[in-house]
TORKOL-277963 format. One record per residue: residue in one letter; x, y, z negated of N, C-alpha, C in turn. Coordinates in steps of 0.02 Angstrom, whole numbers, padded with zeros to 5 digits, always signed. Last residue first. Layout:
REM residues N
AXYZXYZXYZ...
END
This chain:
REM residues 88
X-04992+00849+05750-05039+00815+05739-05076+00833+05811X-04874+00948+05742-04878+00887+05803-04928+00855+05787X-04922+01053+05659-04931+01062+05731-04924+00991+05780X-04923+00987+05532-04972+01003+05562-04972+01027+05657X-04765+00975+05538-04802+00919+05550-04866+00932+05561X-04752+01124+05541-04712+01081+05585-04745+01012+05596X-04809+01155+05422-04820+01172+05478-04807+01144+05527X-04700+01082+05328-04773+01052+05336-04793+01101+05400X-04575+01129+05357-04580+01064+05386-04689+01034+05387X-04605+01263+05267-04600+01266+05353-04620+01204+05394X-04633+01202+05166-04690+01229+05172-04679+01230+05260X-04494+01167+05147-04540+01099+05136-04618+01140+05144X-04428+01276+05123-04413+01244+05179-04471+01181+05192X-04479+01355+05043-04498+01383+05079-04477+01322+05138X-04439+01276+04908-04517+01271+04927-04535+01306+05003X-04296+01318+04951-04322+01238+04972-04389+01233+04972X-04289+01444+04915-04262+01419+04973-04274+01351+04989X-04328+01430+04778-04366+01458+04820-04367+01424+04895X-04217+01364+04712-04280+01345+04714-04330+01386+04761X-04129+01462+04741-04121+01417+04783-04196+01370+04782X-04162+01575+04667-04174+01576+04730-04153+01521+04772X-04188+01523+04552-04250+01552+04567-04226+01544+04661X-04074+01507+04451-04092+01468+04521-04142+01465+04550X-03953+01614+04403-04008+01609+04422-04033+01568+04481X-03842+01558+04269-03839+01562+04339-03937+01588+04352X-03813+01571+04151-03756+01611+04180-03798+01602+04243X-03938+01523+04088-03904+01607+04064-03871+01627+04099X-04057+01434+04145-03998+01438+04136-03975+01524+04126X-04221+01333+04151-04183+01409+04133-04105+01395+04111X-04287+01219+04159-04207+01237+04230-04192+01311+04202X-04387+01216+04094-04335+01163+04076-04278+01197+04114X-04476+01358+04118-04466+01301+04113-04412+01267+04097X-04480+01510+04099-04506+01476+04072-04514+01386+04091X-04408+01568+04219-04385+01555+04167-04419+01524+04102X-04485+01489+04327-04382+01471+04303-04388+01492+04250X-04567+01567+04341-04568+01504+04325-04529+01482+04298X-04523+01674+04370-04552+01691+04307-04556+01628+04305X-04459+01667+04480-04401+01681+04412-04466+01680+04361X-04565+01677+04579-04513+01616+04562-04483+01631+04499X-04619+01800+04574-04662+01745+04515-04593+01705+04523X-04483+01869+04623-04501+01886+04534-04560+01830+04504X-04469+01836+04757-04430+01794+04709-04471+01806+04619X-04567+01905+04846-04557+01825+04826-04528+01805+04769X-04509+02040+04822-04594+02029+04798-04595+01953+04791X-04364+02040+04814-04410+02054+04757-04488+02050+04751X-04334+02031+04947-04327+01977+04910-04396+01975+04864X-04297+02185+04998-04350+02127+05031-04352+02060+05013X-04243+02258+04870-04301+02257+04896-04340+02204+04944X-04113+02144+04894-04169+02147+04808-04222+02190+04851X-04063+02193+05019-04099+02139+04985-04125+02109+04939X-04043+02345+04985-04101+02307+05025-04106+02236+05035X-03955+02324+04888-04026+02368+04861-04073+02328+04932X-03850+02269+04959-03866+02237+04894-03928+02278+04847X-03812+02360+05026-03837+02320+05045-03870+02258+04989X-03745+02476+04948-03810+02472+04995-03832+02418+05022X-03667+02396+04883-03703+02436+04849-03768+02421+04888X-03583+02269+04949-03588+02313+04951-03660+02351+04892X-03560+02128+04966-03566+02171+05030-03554+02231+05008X-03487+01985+04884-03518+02077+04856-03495+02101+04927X-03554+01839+04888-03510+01876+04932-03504+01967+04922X-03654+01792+04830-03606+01752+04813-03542+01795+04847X-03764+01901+04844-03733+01881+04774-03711+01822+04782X-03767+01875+04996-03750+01932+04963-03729+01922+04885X-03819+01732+05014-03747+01743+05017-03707+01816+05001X-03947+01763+04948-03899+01711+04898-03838+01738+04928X-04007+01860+05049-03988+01866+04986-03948+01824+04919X-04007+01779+05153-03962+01862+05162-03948+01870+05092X-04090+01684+05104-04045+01642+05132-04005+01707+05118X-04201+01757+05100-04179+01736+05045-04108+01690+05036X-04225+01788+05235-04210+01824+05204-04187+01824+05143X-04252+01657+05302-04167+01718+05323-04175+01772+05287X-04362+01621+05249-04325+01590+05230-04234+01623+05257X-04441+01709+05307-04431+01701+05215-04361+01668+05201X-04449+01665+05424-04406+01709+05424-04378+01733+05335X-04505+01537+05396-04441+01521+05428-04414+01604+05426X-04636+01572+05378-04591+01554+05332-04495+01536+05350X-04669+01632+05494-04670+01662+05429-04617+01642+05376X-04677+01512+05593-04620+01574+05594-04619+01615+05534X-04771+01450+05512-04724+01438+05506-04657+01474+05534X-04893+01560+05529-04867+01535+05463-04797+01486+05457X-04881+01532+05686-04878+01585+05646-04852+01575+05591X-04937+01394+05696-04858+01427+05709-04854+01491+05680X-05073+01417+05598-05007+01383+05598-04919+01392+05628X-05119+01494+05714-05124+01513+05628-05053+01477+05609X-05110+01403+05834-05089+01474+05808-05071+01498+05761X-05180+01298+05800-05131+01290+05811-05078+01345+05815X-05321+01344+05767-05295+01346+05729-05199+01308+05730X-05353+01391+05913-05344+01444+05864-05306+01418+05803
END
C-alpha cells in the first residue's frame, strides 16, 4: 500500500510539474488570450503561496517573476524523493 501512495504522489507531481512547465513557456511564447486564461487557472492554486514567498524574500525582482521556476524545481526535488522512496 504504501508503495502506491507514493507512485501516486509522484505521478502527481510529475504532472505539476507539465503544468507549470505549459505555463512558463506560455509567458515566454504569447499563445494567445485563451490560452493564457487556462493556464493562470490551472497554475493559480500552486503558484500564488509560491509568489507570496518570493515576494517577501531576498529573490523579489520587479521585471521578472521567479515563483515559477522556483516552483518547477521544489516540484522536481519532491518527484526525485518519491523516486528514491520507491527504490528503497
Amino acid at each position: 500500500m504504501y508503495h502506491y501512495i507514493v507512485y501516486c504522489l509522484g505521478i502527481f507531481f510529475v504532472v505539476l510539474e507539465c503544468i507549470v512547465l505549459f505555463y512558463v513557456l506560455q509567458t515566454i511564447i504569447n499563445m494567445g488570450g485563451r490560452v493564457r486564461k487556462v493556464a493562470l487557472f490551472l497554475v493559480a492554486p500552486i503558484l500564488q503561496p509560491m509568489q507570496s514567498l518570493v515576494r517577501h524574500s531576498i529573490m523579489n525582482t520587479f521585471s521578472m517573476d521567479l515563483s515559477p521556476y522556483f516552483l518547477m524545481i521544489i516540484l522536481f526535488y519532491l518527484e526525485r524523493l518519491c523516486n528514491y522512496l520507491l527504490s528503497l
